[in-house]
N, C-alpha and C positions, 0 to 999 in steps of 0.2 A: 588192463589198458589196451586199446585197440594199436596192433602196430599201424603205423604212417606208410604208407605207397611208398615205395622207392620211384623217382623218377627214372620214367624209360628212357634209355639211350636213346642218342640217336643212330640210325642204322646208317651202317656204311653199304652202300649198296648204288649203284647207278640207277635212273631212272628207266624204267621199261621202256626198249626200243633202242637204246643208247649204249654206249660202250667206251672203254681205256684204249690206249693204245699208247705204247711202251717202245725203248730204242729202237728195237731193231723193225717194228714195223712204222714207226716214223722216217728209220732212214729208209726202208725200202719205197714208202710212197715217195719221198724227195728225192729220191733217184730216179723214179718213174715220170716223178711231175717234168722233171730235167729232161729228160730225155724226150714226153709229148713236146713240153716249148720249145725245143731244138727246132723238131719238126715243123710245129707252126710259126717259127720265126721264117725259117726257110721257104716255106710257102708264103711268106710277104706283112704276114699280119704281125699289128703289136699289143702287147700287153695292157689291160684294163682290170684295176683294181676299185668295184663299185662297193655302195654302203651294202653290209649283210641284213638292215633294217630299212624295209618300203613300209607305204603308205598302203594298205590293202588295197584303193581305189588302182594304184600307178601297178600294182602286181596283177590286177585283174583277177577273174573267174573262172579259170580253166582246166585246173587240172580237176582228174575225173571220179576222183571220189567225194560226189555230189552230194551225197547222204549226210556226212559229216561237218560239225560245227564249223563255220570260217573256210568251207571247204577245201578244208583240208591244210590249214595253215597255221601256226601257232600266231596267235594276234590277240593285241590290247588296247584297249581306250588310253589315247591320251589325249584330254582337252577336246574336242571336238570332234577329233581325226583318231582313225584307228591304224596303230600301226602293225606291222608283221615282219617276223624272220623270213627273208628269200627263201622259198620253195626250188629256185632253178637259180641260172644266173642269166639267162631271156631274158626273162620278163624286165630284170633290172635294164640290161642292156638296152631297150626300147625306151626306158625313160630315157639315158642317160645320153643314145643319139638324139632323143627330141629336147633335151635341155642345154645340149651343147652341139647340136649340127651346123649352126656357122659356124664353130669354128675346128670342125672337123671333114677330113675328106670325104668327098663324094668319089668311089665307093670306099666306105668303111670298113677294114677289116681288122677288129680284134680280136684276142683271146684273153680267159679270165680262168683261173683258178682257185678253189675253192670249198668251204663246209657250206649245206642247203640241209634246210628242215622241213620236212613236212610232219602232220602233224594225219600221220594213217594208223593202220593197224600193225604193229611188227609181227615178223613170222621170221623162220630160221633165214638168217642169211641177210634180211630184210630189217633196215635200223632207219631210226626218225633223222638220224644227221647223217651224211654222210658227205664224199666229195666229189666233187664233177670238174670236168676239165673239159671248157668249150672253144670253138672257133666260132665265127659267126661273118658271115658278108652283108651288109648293110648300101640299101643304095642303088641296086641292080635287080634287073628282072630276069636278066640272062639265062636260061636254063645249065650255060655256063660254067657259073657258078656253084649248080648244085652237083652236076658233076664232080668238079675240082674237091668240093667237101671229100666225097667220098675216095676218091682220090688217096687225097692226103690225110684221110680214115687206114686208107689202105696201109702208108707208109707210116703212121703211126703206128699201128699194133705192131708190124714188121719190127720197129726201132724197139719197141719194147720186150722185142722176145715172142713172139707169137709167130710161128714158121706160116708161111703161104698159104699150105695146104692145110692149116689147123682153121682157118677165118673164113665166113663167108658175107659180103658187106650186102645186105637184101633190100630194096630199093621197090617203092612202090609210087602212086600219088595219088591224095586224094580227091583230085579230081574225079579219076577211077572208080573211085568208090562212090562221088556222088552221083556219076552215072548209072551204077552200079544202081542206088538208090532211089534215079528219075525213074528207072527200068520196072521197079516193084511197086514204086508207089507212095513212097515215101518222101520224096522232096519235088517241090515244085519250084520251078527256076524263078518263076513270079511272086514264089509266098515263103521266103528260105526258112523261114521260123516255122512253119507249121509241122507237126510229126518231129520235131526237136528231140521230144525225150525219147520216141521210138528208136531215131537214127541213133542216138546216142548208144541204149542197149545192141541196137544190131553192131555198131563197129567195136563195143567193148567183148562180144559174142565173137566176132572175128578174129577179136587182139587174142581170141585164148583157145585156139583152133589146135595151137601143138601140145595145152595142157587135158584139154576135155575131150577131144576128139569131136570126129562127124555130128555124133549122137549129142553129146553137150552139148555143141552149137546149137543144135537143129532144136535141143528143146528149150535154151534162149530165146531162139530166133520163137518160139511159141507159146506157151505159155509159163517157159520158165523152167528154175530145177531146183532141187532140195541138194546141198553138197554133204561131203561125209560129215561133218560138224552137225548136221540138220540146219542151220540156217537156210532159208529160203532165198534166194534170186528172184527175181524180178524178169517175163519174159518180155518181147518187144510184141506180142500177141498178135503174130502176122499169121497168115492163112496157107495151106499148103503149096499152094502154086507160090505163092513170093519166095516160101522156105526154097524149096524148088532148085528155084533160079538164084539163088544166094551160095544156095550149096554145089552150084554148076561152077559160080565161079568162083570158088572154094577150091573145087575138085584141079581148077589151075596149078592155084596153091600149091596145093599138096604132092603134082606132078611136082613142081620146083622141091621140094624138100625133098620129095625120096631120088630125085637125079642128083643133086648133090650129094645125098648118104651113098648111093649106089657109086660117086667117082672117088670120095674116100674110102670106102670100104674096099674098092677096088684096088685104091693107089697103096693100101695098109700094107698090101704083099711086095710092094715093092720100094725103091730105096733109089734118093738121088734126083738125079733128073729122069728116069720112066718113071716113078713114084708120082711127080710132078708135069710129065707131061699125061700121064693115063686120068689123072684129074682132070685138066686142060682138055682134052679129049672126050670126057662126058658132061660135061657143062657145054660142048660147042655148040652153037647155034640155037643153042636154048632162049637167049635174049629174042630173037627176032619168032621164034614160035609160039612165044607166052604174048607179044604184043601183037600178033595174027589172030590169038584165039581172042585176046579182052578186046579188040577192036570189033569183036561178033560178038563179045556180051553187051557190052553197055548201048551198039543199037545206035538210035539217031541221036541220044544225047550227044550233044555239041561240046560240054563240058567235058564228059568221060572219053570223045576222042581227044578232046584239046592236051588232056592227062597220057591220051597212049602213044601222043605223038610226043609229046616232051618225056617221054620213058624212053624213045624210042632216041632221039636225040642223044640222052647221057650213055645209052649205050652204046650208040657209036662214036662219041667224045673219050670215053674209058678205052677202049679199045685202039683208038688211035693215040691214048696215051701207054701202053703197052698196059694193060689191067686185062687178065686174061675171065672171061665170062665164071669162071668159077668161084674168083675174087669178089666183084658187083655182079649182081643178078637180079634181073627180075624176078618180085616174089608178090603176088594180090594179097595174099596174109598179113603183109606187113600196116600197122596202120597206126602205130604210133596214140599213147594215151592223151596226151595233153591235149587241147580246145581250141589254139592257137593255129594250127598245119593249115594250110590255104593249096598246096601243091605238093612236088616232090616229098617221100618219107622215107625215110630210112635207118638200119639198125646193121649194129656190126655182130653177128651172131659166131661163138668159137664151136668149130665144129670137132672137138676130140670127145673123145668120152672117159669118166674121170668114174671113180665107185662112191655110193655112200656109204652111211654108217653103217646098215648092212650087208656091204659089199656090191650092192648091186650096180651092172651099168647105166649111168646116164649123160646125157647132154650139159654140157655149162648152162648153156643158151647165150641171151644178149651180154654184150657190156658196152653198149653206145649205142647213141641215136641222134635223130635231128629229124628236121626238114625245113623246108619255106613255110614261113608267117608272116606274109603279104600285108594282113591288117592289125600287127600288132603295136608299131610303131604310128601306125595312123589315128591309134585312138587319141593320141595323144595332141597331134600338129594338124587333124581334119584333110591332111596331102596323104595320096596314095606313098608308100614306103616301104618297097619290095625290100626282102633280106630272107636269108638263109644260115644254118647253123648246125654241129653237130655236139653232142657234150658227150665226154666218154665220163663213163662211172668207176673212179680210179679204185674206190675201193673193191667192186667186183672186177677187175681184171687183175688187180694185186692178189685175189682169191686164187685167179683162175689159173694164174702162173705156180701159185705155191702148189694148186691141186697135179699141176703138171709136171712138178718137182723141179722148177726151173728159179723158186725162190726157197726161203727157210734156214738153209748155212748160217751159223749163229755166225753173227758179228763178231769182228776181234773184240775186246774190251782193252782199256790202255794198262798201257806197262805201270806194275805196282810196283815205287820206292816204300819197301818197308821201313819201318822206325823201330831203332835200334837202342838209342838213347834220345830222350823226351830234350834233352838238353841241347841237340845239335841238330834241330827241328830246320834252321837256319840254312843248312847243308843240304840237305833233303829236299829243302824247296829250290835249290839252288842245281843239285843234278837235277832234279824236277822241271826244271827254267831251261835247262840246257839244251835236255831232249824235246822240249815244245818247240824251241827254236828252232829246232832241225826238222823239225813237222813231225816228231812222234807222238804220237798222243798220249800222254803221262798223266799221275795224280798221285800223292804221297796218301799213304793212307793215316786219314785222320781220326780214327776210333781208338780207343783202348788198347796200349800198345802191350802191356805186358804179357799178355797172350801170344807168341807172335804165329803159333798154329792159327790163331784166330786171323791172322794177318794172310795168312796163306788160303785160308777159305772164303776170305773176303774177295781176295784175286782169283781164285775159282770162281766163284758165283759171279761175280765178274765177266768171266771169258777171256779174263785177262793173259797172252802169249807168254809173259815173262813177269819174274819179281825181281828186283833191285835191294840187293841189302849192302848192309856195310855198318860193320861195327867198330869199335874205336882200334881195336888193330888194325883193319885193311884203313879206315883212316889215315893212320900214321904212314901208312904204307903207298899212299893212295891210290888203290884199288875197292874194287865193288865186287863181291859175289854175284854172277847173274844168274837166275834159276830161269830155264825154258821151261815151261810149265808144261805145252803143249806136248813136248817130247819126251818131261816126267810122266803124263798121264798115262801115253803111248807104251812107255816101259813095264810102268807098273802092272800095266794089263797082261802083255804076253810077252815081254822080253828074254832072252836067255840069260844068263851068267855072263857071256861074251858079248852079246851086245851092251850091257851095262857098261862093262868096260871102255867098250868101243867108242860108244856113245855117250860117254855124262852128258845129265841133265842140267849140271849147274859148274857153271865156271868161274876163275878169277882173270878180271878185265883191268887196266890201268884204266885210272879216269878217264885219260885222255884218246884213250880208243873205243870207247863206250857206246856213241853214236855212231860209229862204223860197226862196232859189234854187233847191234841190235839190228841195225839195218841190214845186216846176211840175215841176222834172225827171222826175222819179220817176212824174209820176203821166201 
């Protein structure tokens, strides 16, 4: 008789692209989240909690991997209308002033925090949800404004633990680039659509100047490249004379990137304030020499000076708000992915160098960005409706701190009341009750007590500081045995004969000093 198929399990496994996240790295994001809303509360803005489900039409066509289903968005039919998980928290944000602008300030300033899906390719590091933490001015044309974003980019990374001279905030606009683009050949101020998908490959060619190098660009920018996977790219099939003058103002770029490496690598030998002023010293004057040389690329376009003189403005708004040029800087590299940018772009790039799994050195690179999207709000209301924005990417900066060893410290876990006898469970929950009261963090352990070595291993895995026991003698007596666990371990490892003495791991406590006791402990 033929045996029957067993049914296949189902697999426990997360969806490619996706991932868990467990205590201690939930409280570390929520400590991080605290600490950016400090910052943008204090810079004026308030809190906006939108739907995580738009309509694909209200989330628009922008982000820029084109090739792909929904591009790039997980979406489904329902009834008529297709809907989708937010990719960003923009795009919401633009419905959400044009559904509600009466009865909102003119100008707008909130922040939003949050999980966004795209629906890309995953690669290491790189996952389909993740979270973002934006500000956004809504309202204003001000160039002002885009200053102040970066600004209070500034003091956000500072709040979260990232030193001065580890960040550098890179500031570009795309107006630049579309002069950039009148200059080659590629955009005509009277016909903006045409050569669309060209510009599109030349600015994605741009965006990947610090991974490909001169060469990768150059063979974007022409017929294209085969990458190490063999997958084929797609070039912008421009002629050598464009390539040229692309790569002129490339070679800007790349002056900004190695003056910055050149003022940390400088500053590495030193410590303090010359540490921090020999940075401040090779960044100097750099802002007003990079807007001297693009004001000779871009030429007569009207647009790409219009770009170098509003570059030219946030530089001297930063600096007379004390942001020293090594902080924000002009950078023509920078060009930001998304479809939406109308002016000002920018990215918060960490400049330390961390190893891989090879050991070798590298760059973090970005973990924020934004700029001005002028018409993104207008799709909606047919009124012109300037606004600006930056979203930091909380889970690559939570990365980028642990890489720095500035996160990772296993969390306490709460103080474990063992159970002694099953009968006086009532007691247990009741020192249990006490210590919560006093704000310690407690929890009786509720597994299989007759083990209580298994009770003990439970508040290890744990991380738990202390156990609480008491059995029906110290009852009667009413006292607790406390075990520091933390100071058991400590012994166990390399104590002497004399420090055991000196030191017990485990005491007898009256009830009634319990919560004084732990609190030396703890602290």
């Amino acid at each position: 008789m033929a045996r029957k198929d067993k049914p296949r399990r189902t697999r426990a496994e997360t969806p490619k692209g996706f991932r868990d996240y467990f205590g201690a790295e939930v409280v570390e994001r929520k400590a991080m989240l605290d600490a950016i809303a400090e910052v943008y509360h204090l810079y004026g803005f308030d809190a906006l909690e939108s739907s995580a489900v738009e309509t694909v039409e209200a989330l628009g066509k922008f982000l820029p991997d084109v090739d792909r289903p929904n591009e790039g968005v997980f979406a489904w039919q329902e009834d008529a209308d297709w809907l989708a998980l937010r990719y960003d928290l923009t795009a919401p944000l633009a419905r959400v002033y044009a559904q509600h602008r009466n009865d909102l300030p003119t100008p707008y300033r909130r922040y939003a925090m949050g999980p966004v899906w795209r629906n890309e390719k995953p690669g290491p590091g790189r996952f389909r949800q993740f979270y973002q933490c934006d500000a956004d001015t809504v309202g204003t044309a001000s160039v002002a404004a885009d200053a102040e974003i970066c600004m209070m980019l500034a003091d956000t990374l500072e709040a979260v633990g990232i030193a001065r001279s580890d960040y550098a905030i890179r500031v570009n606009n795309r107006k630049v680039l579309n002069g950039v683009m009148e200059v080659v050949g590629l955009l005509d101020p009277s016909n903006p659509h045409a050569s669309l998908l060209e510009r599109g490959i030349v600015l994605r060619a741009i965006d990947k100047l610090d991974r490909l190098g001169e060469a990768g660009v150059r063979a974007l920018l022409g017929e294209g490249r085969v990458d190490e996977s063999g997958d084929v790219a797609k070039g912008a099939g421009l002629s050598e004379g464009q390539i040229d003058i692309i790569t002129a103002f490339l070679g800007s770029a790349k002056n900004a990137r190695l003056l910055l490496s050149e003022g940390v690598t400088l500053a590495e030998r030193e410590k303090g304030a010359e540490r921090r002023e020999k940075i401040d010293a090779a960044a100097s004057g750099w802002n007003e020499l990079i807007c001297n040389e693009l004001k000779s690329i871009v030429g007569d376009s009207t647009q790409g000076q219009e770009g170098v003189q509003e570059l030219e403005k946030i530089a001297e708004l930063v600096a007379i708000g004390g942001y020293n040029q090594n902080q924000i800087t002009i950078d023509p590299s920078v060009v930001r992915g998304l479809g939406y940018y109308t002016g000002p772009v920018f990215e918060a790039e960490l400049t330390f160098e961390i190893t891989d799994e090879k050991g070798r050195p590298q760059r973090f690179g970005s973990v924020a960005g934004g700029g001005r999207y002028d018409d993104l709000v207008t799709r909606f209301t047919g009124q012109a409706v300037p606004a600006t924005g930056v979203s930091i990417g909380v889970d690559r900066l939570l990365a980028a701190l642990r890489a720095k060893g500035r996160l990772g410290d296993a969390a306490a876990g709460p103080v474990i009341v063992t159970v002694m006898d099953r009968d006086r469970m009532a007691e247990y929950q009741r020192i249990c009750a006490t210590l919560r009261q006093a704000g310690i963090r407690a929890e009786v352990y509720l597994g299989n007590p007759k083990n209580f070595g298994n009770q003990l291993k439970y508040a290890d895995r744990r991380g738990s500081p202390a156990a609480i026991i008491q059995g029906s003698d110290e009852a009667a007596r009413g006292v607790v045995q406390v075990k520091d666990l933390v100071l058991g371990t400590r012994l166990s490892q390399d104590a002497t004969v004399e420090e055991w003495k000196e030191n017990p791991s485990q005491s007898e406590v009256p009830l009634d000093e319990l919560v004084t006791h732990l609190s030396r402990l703890l602290k």
